[in-house]
ZANUDREN-345591 format. One line per field, with one value per atom (N, C-alpha, C, CB): residue number from 1; atom name; x, y, z. Coordinates in Angstrom, 1 decimal, decimal comma. Glycine has a CB too. Example, Ala and Ser with C-alpha at 12.3 -4.5 7.8 and 13.67 -1.06 7.14 Angstrom:
2
seq <- c(1	1	1	1	2	2	2	2)
atom <- c(N	CA	C	CB	N	CA	C	CB)
px <- c(13,2	12,3	13,2	11,3	12,8	13,7	12,9	14,1)
py <- c(-5,7	-4,5	-3,3	-4,5	-2,2	-1,1	0,0	-0,6)
pz <- c(7,8	7,8	7,8	9,0	7,1	7,1	7,9	5,7)
***
This chain:
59
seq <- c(1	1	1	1	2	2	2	2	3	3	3	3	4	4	4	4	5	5	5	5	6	6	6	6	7	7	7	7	8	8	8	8	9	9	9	9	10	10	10	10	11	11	11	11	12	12	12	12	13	13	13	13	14	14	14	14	15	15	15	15	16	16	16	16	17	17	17	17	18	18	18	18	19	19	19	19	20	20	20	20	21	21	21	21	22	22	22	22	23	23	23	23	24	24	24	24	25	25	25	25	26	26	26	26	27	27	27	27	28	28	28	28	29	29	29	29	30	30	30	30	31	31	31	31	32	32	32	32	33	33	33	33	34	34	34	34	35	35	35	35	36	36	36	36	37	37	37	37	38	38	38	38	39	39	39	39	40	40	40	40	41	41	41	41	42	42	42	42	43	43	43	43	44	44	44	44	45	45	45	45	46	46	46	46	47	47	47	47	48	48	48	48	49	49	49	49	50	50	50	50	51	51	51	51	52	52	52	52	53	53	53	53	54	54	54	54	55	55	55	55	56	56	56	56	57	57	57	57	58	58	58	58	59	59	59	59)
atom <- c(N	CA	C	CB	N	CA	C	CB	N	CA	C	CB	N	CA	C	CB	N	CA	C	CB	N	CA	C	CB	N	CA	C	CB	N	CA	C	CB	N	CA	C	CB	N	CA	C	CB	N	CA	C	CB	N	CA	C	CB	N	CA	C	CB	N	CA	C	CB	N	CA	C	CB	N	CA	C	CB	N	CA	C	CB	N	CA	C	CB	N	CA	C	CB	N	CA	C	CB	N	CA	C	CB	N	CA	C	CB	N	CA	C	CB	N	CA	C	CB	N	CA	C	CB	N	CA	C	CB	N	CA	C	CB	N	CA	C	CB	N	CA	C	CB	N	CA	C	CB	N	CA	C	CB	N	CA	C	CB	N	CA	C	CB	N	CA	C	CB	N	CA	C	CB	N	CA	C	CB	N	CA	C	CB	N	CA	C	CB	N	CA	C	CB	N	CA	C	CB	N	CA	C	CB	N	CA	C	CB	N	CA	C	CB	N	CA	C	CB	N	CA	C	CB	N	CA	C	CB	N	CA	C	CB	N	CA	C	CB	N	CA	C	CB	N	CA	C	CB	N	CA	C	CB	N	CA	C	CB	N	CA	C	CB	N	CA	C	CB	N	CA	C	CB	N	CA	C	CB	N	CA	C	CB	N	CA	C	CB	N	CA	C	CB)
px <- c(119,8	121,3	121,5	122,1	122,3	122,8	123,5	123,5	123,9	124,5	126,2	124,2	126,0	127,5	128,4	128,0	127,5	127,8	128,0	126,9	127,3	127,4	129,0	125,7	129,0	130,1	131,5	130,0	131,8	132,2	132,9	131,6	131,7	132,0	132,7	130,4	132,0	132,9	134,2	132,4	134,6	135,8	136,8	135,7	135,9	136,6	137,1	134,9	136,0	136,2	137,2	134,8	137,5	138,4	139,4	138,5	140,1	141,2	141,5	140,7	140,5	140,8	141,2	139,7	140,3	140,8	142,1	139,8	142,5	143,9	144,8	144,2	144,6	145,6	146,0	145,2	145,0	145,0	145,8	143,4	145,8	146,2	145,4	146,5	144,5	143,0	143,0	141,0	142,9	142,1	140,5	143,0	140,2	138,5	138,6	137,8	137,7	137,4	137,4	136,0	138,1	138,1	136,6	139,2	136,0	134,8	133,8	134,2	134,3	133,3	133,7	133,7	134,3	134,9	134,4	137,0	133,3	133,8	132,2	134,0	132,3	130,7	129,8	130,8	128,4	127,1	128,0	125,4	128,1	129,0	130,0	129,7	130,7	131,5	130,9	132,3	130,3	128,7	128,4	126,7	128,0	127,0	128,3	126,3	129,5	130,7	131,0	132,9	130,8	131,1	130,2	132,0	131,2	130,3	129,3	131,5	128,9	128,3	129,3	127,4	130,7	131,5	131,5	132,8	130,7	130,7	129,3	131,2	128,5	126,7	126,6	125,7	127,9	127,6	127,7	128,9	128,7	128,6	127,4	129,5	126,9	125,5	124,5	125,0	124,2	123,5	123,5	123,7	124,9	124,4	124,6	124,8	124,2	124,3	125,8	123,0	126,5	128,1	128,5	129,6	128,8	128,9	129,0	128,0	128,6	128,8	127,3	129,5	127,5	125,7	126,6	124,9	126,1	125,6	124,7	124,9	125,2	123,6	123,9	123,3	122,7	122,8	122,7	122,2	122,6	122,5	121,6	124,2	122,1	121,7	122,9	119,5	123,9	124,4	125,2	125,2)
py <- c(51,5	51,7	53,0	50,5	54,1	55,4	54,7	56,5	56,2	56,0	55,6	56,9	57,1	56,4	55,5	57,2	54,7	53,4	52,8	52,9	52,9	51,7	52,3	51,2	53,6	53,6	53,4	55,1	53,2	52,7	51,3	53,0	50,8	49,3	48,7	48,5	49,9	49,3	49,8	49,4	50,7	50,9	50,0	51,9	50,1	48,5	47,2	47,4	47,0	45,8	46,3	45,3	47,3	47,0	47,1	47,6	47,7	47,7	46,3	48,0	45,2	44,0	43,2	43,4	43,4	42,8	43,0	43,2	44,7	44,6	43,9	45,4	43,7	43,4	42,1	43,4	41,1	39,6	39,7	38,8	40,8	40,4	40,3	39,5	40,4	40,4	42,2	40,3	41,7	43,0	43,0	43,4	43,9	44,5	44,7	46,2	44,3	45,1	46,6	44,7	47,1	48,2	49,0	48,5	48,5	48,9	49,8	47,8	48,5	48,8	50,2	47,8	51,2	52,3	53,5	52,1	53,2	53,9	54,9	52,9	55,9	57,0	56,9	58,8	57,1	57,1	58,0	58,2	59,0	59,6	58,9	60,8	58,3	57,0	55,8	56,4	55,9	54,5	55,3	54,1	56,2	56,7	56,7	58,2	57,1	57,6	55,6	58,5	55,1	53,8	52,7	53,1	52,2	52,2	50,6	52,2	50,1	48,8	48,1	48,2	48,0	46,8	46,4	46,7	47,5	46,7	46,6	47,5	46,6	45,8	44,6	45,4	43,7	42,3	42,7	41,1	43,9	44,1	44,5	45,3	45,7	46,4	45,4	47,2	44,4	43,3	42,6	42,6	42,1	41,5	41,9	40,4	43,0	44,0	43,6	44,0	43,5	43,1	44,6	42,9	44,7	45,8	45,5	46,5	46,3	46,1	45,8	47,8	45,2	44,5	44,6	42,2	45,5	45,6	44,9	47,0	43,9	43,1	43,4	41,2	44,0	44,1	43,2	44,7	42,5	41,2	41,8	40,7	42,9	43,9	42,6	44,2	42,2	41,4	42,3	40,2)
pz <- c(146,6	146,6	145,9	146,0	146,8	146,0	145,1	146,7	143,8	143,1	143,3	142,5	144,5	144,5	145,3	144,5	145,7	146,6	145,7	147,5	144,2	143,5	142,4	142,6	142,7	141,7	142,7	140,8	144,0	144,6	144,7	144,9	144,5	144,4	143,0	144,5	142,1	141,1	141,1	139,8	141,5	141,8	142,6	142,3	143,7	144,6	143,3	145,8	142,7	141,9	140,9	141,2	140,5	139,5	140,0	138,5	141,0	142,2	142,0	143,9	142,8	143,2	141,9	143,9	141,0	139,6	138,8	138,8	139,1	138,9	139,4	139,2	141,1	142,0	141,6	143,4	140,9	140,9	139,5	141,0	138,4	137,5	136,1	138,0	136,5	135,5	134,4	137,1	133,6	133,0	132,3	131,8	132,8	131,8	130,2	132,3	129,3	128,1	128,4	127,5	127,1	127,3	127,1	126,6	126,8	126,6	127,7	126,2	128,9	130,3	130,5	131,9	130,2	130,9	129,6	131,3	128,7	127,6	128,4	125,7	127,7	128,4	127,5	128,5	127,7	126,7	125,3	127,5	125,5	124,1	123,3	124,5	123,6	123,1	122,6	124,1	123,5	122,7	121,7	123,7	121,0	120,5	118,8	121,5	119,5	118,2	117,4	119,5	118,5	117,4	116,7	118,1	115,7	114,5	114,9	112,8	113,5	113,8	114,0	112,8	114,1	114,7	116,0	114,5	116,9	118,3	118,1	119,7	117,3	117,9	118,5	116,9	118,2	119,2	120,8	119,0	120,5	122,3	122,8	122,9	122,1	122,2	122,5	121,1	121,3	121,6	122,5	121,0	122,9	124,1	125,3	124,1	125,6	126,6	127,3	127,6	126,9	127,4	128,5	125,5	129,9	130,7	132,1	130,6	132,6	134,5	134,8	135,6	135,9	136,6	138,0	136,0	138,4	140,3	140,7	141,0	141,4	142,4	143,6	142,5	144,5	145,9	147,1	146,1	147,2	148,1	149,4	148,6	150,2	151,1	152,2	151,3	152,1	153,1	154,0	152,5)
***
């Protein structure tokens, strides 16, 4: 899967997730350089790899 098929989809998804009403952590949207600026109060996130997961199904 290209990249940007997958950055796509996540776009779709957050669309849809808006539409319903839902919001994301604000985290999912933050860049490797934003990871890098904050401190040990988010290591639980880090830890538990808390983020986006693309699965392809190929359906």
């Amino acid at each position: 899967m290209k990249r940007s098929k997958i950055n796509a989809v996540i776009k779709d998804m957050e669309k849809l997730i808006k539409e319903h009403g839902f919001e994301i952590p604000p985290f999912c949207n933050w860049t490797p350089e934003e990871w890098k600026s904050k401190s040990h109060e988010y290591d639980e996130i880090r830890d538990n790899m808390l983020g986006w997961d693309i699965t392809d199904y190929s359906i």
